[in-house]
Structures are given as structure tokens and as C-alpha cells.
N, C-alpha and C positions, 0 to 999 in steps of 0.2 A: 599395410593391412589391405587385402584383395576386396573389395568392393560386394564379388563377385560371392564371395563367401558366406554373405548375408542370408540368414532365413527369412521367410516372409512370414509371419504368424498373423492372421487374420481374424478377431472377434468382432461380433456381432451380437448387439444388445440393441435394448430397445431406450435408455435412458446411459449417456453417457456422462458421467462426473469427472472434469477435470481439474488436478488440482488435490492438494491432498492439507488445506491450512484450515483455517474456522469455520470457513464459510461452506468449504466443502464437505467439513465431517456434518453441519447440521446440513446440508443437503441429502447427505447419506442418512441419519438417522428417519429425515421425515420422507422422504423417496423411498427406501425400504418401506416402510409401512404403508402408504398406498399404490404401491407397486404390487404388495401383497394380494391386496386386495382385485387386484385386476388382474392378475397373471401376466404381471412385465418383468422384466429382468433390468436390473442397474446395474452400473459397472464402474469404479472408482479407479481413476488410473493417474500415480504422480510421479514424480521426477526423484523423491526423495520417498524417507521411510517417511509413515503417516505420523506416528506416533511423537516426530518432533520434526513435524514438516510445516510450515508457515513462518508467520511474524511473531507469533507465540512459540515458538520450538523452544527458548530456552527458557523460556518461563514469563512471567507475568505477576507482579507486585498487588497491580488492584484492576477489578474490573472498572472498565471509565464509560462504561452504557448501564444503568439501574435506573430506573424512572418511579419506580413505586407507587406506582397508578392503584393498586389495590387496598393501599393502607394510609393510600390520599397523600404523598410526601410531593406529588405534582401531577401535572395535568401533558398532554400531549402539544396542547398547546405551547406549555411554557417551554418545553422541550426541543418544537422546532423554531420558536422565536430566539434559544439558546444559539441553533445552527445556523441558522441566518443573518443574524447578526455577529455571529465569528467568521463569518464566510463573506460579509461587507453586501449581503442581501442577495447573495446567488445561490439557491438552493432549492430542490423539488421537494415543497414541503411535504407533497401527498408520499413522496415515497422515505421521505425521515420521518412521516409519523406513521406510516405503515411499520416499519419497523420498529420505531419507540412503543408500538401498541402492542407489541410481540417480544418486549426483547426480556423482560420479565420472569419469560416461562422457560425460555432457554438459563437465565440467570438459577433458577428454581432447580434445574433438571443437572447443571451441573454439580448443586449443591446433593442432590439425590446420588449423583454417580459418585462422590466422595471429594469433592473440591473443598478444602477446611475455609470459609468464610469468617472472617472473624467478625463477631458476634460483644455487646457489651453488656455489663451483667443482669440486666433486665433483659437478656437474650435478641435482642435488636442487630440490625448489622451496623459495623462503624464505617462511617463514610471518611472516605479521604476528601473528598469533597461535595458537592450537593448531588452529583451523578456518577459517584466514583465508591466504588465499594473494595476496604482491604481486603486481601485475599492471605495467603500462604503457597504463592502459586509455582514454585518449581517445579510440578507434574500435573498443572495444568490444561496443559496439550495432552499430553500421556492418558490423560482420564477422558479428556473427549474424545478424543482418537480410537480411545478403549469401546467408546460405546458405539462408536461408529464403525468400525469391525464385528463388532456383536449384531450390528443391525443389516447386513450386508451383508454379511458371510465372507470368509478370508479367501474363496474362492475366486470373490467377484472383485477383491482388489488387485490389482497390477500395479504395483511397485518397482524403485529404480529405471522407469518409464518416461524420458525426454519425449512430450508433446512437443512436435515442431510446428505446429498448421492445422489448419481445418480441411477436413474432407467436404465438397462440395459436392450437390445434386440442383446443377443449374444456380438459384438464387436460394435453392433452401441449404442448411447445413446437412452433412450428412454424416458425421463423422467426425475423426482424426488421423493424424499421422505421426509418428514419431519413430525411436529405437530408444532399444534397452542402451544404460551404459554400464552394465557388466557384460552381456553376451554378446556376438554376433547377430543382432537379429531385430529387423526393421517390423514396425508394429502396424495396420490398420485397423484402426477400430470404424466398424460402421454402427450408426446410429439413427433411431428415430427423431431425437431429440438430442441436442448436447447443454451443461450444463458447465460455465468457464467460470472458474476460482482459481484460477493460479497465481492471484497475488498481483502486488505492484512494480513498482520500480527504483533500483539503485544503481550505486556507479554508472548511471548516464553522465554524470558530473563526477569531477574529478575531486576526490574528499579532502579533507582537510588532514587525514592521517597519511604519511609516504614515507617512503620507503619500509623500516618493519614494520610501521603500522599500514599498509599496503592492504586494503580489505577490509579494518574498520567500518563500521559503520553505526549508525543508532537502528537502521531498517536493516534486514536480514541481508546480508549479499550476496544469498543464491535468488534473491529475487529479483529476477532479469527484464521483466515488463512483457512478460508469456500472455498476460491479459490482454492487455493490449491488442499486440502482434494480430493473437487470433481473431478478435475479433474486426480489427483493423480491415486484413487481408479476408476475411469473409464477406468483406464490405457493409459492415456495422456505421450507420452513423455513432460515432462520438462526443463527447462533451467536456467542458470541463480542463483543456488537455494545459493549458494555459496555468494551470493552479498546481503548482508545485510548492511541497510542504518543508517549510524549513523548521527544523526545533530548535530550539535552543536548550544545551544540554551541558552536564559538565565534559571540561575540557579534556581532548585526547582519549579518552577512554568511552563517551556518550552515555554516559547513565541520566537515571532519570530523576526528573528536576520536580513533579508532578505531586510528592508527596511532602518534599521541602517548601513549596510554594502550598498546598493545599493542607495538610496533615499538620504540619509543624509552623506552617503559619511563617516561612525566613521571608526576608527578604532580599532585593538583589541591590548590588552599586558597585560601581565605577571605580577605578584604583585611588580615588582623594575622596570614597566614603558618602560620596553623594547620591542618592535614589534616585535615579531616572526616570522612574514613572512619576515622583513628585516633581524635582526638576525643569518637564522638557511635558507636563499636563498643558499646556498651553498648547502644545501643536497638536493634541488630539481633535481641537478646532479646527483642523485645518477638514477633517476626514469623516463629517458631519452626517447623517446622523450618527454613524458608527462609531465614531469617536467617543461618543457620550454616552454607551450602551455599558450594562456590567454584568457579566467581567468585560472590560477590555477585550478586543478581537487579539489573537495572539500574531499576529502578523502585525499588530500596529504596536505590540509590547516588542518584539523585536527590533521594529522601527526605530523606536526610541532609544534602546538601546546602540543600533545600530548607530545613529548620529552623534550617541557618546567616545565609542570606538572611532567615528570619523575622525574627530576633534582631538584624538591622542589621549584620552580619556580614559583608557585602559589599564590593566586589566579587568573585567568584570566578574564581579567575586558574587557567590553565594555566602550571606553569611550566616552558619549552619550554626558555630559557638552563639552567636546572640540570641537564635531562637531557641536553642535547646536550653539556654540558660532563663529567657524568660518562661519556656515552660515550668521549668524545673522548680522556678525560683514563687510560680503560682501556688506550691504548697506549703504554708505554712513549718508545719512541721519539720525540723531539721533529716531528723530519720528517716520519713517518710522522702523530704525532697534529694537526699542522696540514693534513696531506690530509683526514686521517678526518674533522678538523674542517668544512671544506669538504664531504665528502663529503656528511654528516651533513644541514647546511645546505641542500644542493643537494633532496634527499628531503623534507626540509620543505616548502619550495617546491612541489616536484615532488609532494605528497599534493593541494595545492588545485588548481595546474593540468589535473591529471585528472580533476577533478572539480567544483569550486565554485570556476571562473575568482574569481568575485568577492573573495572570500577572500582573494586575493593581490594583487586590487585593494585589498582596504580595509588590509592589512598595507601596504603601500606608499604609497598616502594618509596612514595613520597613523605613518610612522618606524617600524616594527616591523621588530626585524632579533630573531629567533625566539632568535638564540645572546646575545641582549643583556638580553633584557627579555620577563616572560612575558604574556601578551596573554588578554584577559577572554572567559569561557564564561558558558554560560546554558540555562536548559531553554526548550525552545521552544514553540509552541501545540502544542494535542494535533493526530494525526492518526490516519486509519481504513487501519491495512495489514496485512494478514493474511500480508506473504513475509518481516516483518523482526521487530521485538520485541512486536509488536501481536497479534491472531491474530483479527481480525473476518475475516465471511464469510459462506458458505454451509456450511452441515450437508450435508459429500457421502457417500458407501458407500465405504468402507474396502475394503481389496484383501481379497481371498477365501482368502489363504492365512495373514493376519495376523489382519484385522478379527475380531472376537467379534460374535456376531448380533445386537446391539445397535447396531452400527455399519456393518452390509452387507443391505441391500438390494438386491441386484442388481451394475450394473455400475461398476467404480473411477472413482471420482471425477464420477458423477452427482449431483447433489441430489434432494429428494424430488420435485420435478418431473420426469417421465420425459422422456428423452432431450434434459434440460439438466444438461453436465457446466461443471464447474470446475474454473479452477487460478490462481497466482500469489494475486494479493490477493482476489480473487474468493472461494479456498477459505479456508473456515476452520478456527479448532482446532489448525493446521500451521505456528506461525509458526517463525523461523531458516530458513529457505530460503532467503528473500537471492536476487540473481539467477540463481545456477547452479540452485540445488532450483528456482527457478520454471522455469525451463527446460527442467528434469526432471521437474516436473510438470506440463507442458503436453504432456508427449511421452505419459506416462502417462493423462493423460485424452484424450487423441487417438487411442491404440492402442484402451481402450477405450469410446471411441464411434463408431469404428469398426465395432468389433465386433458393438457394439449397433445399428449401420445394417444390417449384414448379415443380424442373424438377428433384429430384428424394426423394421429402417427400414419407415417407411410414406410413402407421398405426403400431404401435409397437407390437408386441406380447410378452405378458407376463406370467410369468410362478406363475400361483395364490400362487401355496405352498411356492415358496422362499419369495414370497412378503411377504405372512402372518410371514414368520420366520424371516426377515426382521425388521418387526414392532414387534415381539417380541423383540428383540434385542434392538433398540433403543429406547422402554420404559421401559426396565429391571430393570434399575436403582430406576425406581420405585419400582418394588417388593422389590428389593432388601429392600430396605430403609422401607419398610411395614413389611416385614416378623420379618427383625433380628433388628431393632432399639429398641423393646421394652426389647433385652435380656441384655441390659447395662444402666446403672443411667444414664451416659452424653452419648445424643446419636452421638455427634463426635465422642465420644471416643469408637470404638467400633472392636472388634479382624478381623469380615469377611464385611469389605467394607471399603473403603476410601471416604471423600468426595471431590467435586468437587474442594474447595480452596486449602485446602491439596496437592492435585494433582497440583495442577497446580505449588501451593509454593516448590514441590518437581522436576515438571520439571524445574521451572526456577532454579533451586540451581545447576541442572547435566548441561543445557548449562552457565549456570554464569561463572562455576568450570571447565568445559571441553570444551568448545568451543569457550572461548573469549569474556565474559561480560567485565559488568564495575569493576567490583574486581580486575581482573587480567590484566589493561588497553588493555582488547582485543585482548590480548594474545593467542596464542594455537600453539600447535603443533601434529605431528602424533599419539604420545602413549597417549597426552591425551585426542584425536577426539578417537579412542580406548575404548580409557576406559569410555567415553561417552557414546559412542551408548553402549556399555554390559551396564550399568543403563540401559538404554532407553532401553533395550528389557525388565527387570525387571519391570519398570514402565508402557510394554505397557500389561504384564502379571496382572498386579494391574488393569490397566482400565478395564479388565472385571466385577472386582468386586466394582466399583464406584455408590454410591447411591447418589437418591436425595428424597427429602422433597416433593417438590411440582413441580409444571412445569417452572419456573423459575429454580429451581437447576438442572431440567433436561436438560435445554438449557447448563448450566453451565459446566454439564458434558461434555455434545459432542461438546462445542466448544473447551475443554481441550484436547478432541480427537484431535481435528483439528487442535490442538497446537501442539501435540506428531507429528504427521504425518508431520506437515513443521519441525519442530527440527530435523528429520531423514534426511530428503531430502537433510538439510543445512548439516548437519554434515557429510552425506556421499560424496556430494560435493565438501568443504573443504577439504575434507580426500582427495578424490581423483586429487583435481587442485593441483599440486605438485609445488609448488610455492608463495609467496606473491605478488600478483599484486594490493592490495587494502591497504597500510599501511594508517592507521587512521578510517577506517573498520575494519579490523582485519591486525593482524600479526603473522604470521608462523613462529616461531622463530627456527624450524630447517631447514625451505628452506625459508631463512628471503630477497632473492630478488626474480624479475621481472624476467621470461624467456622468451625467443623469442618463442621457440617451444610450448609454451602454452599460444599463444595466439589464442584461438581455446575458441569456448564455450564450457562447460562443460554441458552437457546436460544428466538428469536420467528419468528412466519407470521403474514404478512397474507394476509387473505381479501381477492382481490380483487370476488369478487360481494357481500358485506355491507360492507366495509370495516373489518372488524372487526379487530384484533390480538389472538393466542394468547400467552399465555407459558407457556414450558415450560420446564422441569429435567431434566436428561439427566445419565448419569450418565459420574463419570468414571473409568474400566476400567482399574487398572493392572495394562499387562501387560509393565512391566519394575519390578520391584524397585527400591529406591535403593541 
């Protein structure tokens, strides 16, 4: 494929949205409307179709952000004393409770657009847990997505759209850069303001699924860590990069575990039947005050279990038959308890196909009838997500009525880059947001950057000749792959270029092996975060010479990029948090506890003109009590 053949398509808007998952449709719903009102123009542009683009594309079981502030079911407070003590006390309260103060209305509005809530017969919503609302959510996405084209007009989205990069004017953002991967044709979008939702990150670690389960995953796996990258290379401080989110899910297939444990009340144990959170409650002393908080932080529940699995203790079973029989067995009534029993059943079922089809595949492959027999869980590879129990991201400016001056620079939900804002996984510091808070914080960084277009947007000035060398760069991979593929029989096999799978099977072997995958139960320590990154400068020396085939391989490449780029950030993080504060995430087996004096974010910036990395310490403000 000629290089050479590419179109250059140029838009220019004045508010650019990238990204097309939760955070970005409610950025386009509330960006459209005071966009209107000022005569700005927004422009939504993703890698995928909207309509089932994110962590939500295949559906969604229960909303796990509702606060019910309005009807007094809790307070904002209790909400971020929730977050921070699942997160072992690292957390920007001002910006989880900006968004727990908002995340209601988004809840409300997708009820409005047609999202079936389920509801009990006093018309109430039923909770799967205290902050967890069932849904009916296979179309989900599909209905917010809906509204978010309705608010934006289908003219202003750009679709099938690989953002590669930020477009730069000096220290401000000014843009982006990418290419379609159906046509010949390389994108610049310029911009007054840009708004980054593209999600978090997977397969940086090498999963527990291989060979035909190859791609597995519980987080989406076209989610490549595009958040990241961008704002990484725009030279965003960071935060947070350290806290990689492991689930614990059912086995080989990842469904969710969320409404067994909340909804149905099971419980988990060991293959000799033993409960490990009763068990092995004694070392939740060791992890103090956290330890002793409820619920349990989910990183010290995996812990526990984790040192059941150490001990040969396994398999660890869900057992789904106990609870569905002690529900069932709560109604008196014979007749009545064989509906309920069915009922019960039917919701089982009815958790995977909202959400993790496969699930219900491999139960049905495997003779699993949920009320017979309990069926095996497992912690999964780590991932980078800043909306659910993870909190990587961007360092953004805390709202101006909350934030303490430590935390606000200017406009909500900017990062230190001006006029590049964040939200969903992008932001950091904020995790529990789940998809309604992202949606709520997309609304919130859209209002303003907005704002911030109006009283101080500018036209961006660019500099033609970097751009042109620019777009050489990220279609290279093609020459590459034109030039020298024909000088080898297989042309995988080939001495000057690597391809995209390759790469990636090679990053995830160096963080599996040195930073605490599932091989080494998440394991690491100093000399081998070390000897990690020395690979990973070897491997970022190889990504120059990464070919692709066609534009699909070329997407392949530079989201591998953008895999290399979060792998750095993690690992020099860990390196630098001298400490384990996350045991059942990872564990630091040569500073194997909790320190007082590091409880402090860990926060990095790459300089893009030296290429140097800062590590910084930031502090953490508590401005709600326990």
C-alpha cells in the first residue's frame, strides 16, 4: 500500500471529542447544547461505530454509580468515604464527589431515552447493591449513543477514525491526528479545545485466555490505552498509573461476579468448601485502617483469596446452587418457592446475556445449571481504568467550589495541558464512576471546555512541515510492510520489521514476567520493575520498525504503541511507590507492606522535547472525614 496515496482531510472545529464510549456521548449531549448557545461547533470523532463503542458496547447488567441524593438513600459524603477506602485512601475526593453530585441526572436521562430500569412493585428501582441499580441493559450504549447523535448532528461525527496523537500549538493542545481504517485517508482535526475519552487499557498484560481464547478479556480489547498515549505525549501530568484493576470473575469466559455477590447474596470458597473471607479475616489486620472498613476494599478480597490459590487451595468456586436455594427456600409457599425458584434462575442467566454472551456460552458447554452446581472464579490480568476500581489517568483541576488550591488550576476537569480536558478512563484519581459517573463526567468536562473556548478559545497555529513528517510516521508501517515483505517466503517471518501481534505477544511476556501478571500471582519487585523497563526500551527501539498489511494492521500497530506507552508509565510508577498499598493488585515483595508516608499520589510527566520522565508526589487532601 503506497504511502503516497493517502488523502489528507482537514477539519476544523472549535471543541473536539475524542472517543466515542460513556463519557464521550455525555460530553456530546451537554457540549452540543452550550455550544448552541454560543455559536461553536463540536465534532465527535472515534475509532469505532458509536453506537457500541466503549466498555459498555455489549451491554451492561446494572448501573454500579446511583447515589439517590434526591430521595435521601445517601449522602456525597458517604459515597466518597465508599471510594477511598476501596482505593486504601487514595483518591480526589473533590472530583468523586463532583461527579457523585451529578451522576443522578444522567442516571434519570437515560431512563428518559428508553433504558428499561427495573423497578419494584411500589415503583422504586431495585438495587443490586447500595450504589448499584438493575438494568435490562443490552441496548444500553445503543440508546445513549442514540441521544448523542441526536445532539450533535451525524454530520459532526467522524466514525471508523484511529486517533493516533495530539496535535500541538507550542504547550497548548490544538488538535489531533489520525487515519480512517476503511479509506486511504489521513485525518487532522484542529481544535480549540480537545476533549480525551477514549477509554483505558487491556492486553498490556498477557491474559489468562490463549490460544483460542486469544483476545478474551473482562475490559473491551479494542481498548488500547489511546487515553493515555494522548495525553501522556501532550505532556499531561499523570496519576494514579501504579493502580492497575484486577477482577475477580468467573473463570475462562469473565462474567460478572457483581450481581452473585450483591443481588443474590453467594458466596465464594476454596475447593475443601472453606470461605476465605471468614478464614484468612485475621490478615485484614495486617492492612489497617482499610482493612477493617465495609465492604472490604476489593483488592484485599482478592488478596485473600489469592493466598488460598497460593496454598494449593483451589479451585475457587462461586457457589451460585447455595444461594439460589437459600433464596428460594425463603418463601414459604411450595408453589410460590418453585416460581421464585425459576425466577431466580431465569436472572442468572439473564446477568451474562446482558453482558458477557460468552458466559452463558461456556455454562451450557459445560452442563452448568447455576441452581445445581457452583461454577469456578478467578482474578483476571491486571487492567488500566480509571471509571471502575482502578483510578489511572490524567491529573485534571478539581471543580472551583470543592477543589482546595492544590487541586484547581483553572477550568474542571482540564489537565495540566491547557485546553486538554478529561473524563471516563482518561481522568484520574476518580475511580467508581462506572458508566453513569462517566457520563457524568463527560457532561462536566464539556460544559467546561466550553467555557474555556469562549473566554479564552484560540485558532491554533501549526507548523505544516512537522505535520507532514508527522503523517509520515504514522503510516510508515505501511512502507515498511511494501518495501521489504516481498524479500522473505512467510512474510511474518521477516529479519527488518516486526508485526503488530508479535509485538504486542512480546510486550505482554516483559510486563507478565517483570511487573506482576497472572504467572507470577502479581508479583514484583524493584530489580524486576528494572529489568523490565531495560526490555521495554528494547521493544520501544523495535516499534520503529513495525509493519502492517493493510489499515486494519495499521490501527494494530499504534494501538501497540499505546500499549508500550501505558506499560512505561505503570512500571515506572510501581518502581517509584516504594511500597505495597494494593495486595490482590499487585504485590511488592521487597516493600511487601502499607506505609503511612506514601500515602500521597504518585503522579509522572513526560517531557515531550527531552524525553525525559518526572516523578512527582502529590498530596492527598482529605476533605471528608471517615
Amino acid at each position: 500500500m503506497n504511502v503516497n496515496d493517502f488523502e489528507t482531510v482537514e477539519v476544523s472545529t472549535d471543541l473536539l471529542i475524542v472517543g466515542g464510549g460513556m463519557a464521550a456521548c455525555g460530553a456530546a449531549v451537554e457540549a452540543a447544547h452550550w455550544a448552541k448557545q454560543n455559536g461553536l461547533k463540536v465534532t465527535m470523532v472515534d475509532k469505532a461505530s458509536v453506537d457500541r463503542s466503549g466498555a459498555v458496547a455489549m451491554g451492561l447488567s446494572a448501573i454500579n454509580q446511583y447515589v439517590g441524593l434526591k430521595d435521601g438513600e445517601n449522602t456525597l459524603e458517604d459515597y466518597v468515604r465508599y471510594v477511598k477506602n476501596d482505593l486504601m485512601g487514595i483518591a480526589r475526593h473533590d472530583l468523586v464527589a463532583n461527579i457523585a453530585r451529578h451522576v443522578d441526572s444522567s442516571v434519570h436521562l437515560f431512563e428518559k431515552w428508553g433504558l428499561p430500569i427495573w423497578t419494584d412493585e411500589d415503583g422504586k428501582y431495585v438495587h443490586e447493591g447500595r450504589w448499584q441499580l438493575m438494568i435490562n441493559g443490552e441496548s444500553y450504549k445503543v440508546i445513549v449513543a442514540e441521544a448523542a447523535k441526536n445532539a450533535l448532528g451525524i454530520d459532526n461525527i467522524y466514525e471508523r477514525i484511529f486517533i493516533v496523537g495530539p496535535l500541538m500549538d507550542g504547550d497548548k493542545v490544538a488538535g489531533a491526528v489520525g487515519f480512517s481504517v476503511r479509506e486511504n485517508k489521513f485525518y487532522i482535526f484542529k481544535a480549540k479545545a480537545v476533549l480525551v475519552a477514549m477509554g483505558g487499557a487491556v492486553h498490556v498484560f498477557k491474559p489468562r485466555s490463549s490460544g483460542e481464547g486469544l483476545g478474551r478479556a473482562w475490559y473491551p480489547p479494542w481498548n488500547s490505552g489511546s487515553s493515555a498515549y494522548f495525553t501522556i505525549k501532550a505532556g499531561a501530568e499523570m496519576t494514579c498509573q501504579e493502580v492497575r484493576f484486577i477482577p475477580v470473575r468467573f473463570k475462562d469466559a469473565y462474567g460478572p461476579v457483581g450481581a452473585w455477590f450483591l443481588l443474590f447474596k453467594s458466596t465464594a470458597t476454596n475447593g475443601l468448601g472453606e470461605s476465605y473471607m471468614q478464614t484468612r479475616a485475621s490478615e485484614l489486620a495486617n492492612w489497617a485502617p482499610y482493612g477493617k472498613v465495609k465492604p472490604v476494599p476489593a483488592n484485599l478480597r482478592n488478596y485473600l483469596m489469592l493466598l488460598d490459590v497460593d496454598e494449593g487451595k483451589g479451585p475457587i468456586y462461586m457457589q451460585t446452587a447455595e444461594a439460589i436455594k437459600r433464596l428460594s427456600d425463603a418463601e414459604p409457599d411450595e408453589k410460590l418457592r418453585r416460581r421464585k425458584l425459576k425466577e431466580l434462575e431465569s436472572e442468572a442467566w439473564e446477568d451474562f446475556l446482558d453482558m458477557t454472551i460468552s458466559q452463558a456460552i461456556l455454562w451450557a458447554a459445560t452442563n452448568v445449571a447455576p441452581d445445581e452446581k457452583p461454577s469456578e472464579i478467578a482474578a483476571a490480568e491486571p487492567y488500566f481504568i480509571g471509571s471502575h476500581s482502578g483510578a489511572s489517568g490524567a491529573w485534571v483541576s478539581g471543580p472551583e467550589d470543592m477543589a482546595p488550591d492544590e487541586y484547581n488550576w483553572g477550568y474542571c476537569n482540564m489537565s495540566t495541558v491547557e485546553g486538554l480536558f478529561c473524563a471516563g478512563d482518561a481522568s484520574g484519581a476518580s475511580s467508581h464512576k462506572f458508566s453513569s459517573g462517566s457520563h457524568a463526567e463527560g457532561r462536566i468536562a464539556a460544559k467546561a471546555a466550553v467555557k474555556y473556548i469562549v473566554e479564552k478559545g484560540a485558532e491554533p497555529t501549526i507548523d505544516a512541515a512537522a505535520l507532514e513528517e508527522t503523517k509520515q510516521t504514522i503510516l510508515a508501517p505501511l512502507g515498511i510492510f511494501e518495501e521489504k515483505s516481498p524479500l522473505t517466503t512467510d512474510p511474518d517471518i521477516n529479519p527488518d520489521y516486526i508485526r503488530p501481534k508479535m509485538f504486542m505477544l512480546r510486550l505482554q511476556k516483559i510486563m507478565d514476567e517483570y511487573a506482576g501478571g497472572v504467572s507470577s500471582q502479581f508479583r514484583t519487585s524493584d530489580p524486576l520493575l528494572k529489568k523490565g523497563l531495560e526490555l521495554l526500551d528494547f521493544l520501544r527501539e523495535d516499534s520503529e520498525k513495525l509493519a502492517a498489511e493493510d489499515l486494519h494492521e495499521l490501527m494494530r500497530c499504534w494501538e501497540n504503541v499505546h500499549r508500550m506507552w501505558q506499560a512505561e508509565a505503570h512500571m515506572r510508577s510501581i518502581l517509584f511507590r516504594d511500597e505495597t498499598r494494593w495486595p490482590g493488585y499487585y504485590f511488592r515483595t521487597d516493600t511487601p507492606e502499607m506505609k503511612e508516608d506514601w500515602k500521597v499520589f504518585v503522579n509522572c510527566k513526560y517531557d515531550p522535547a527531552t524525553g525525559d520522565w518526572e516523578m512527582l508526589k502529590r498530596p492527598v487532601i482529605e476533605l471528608i472525614a471517615d
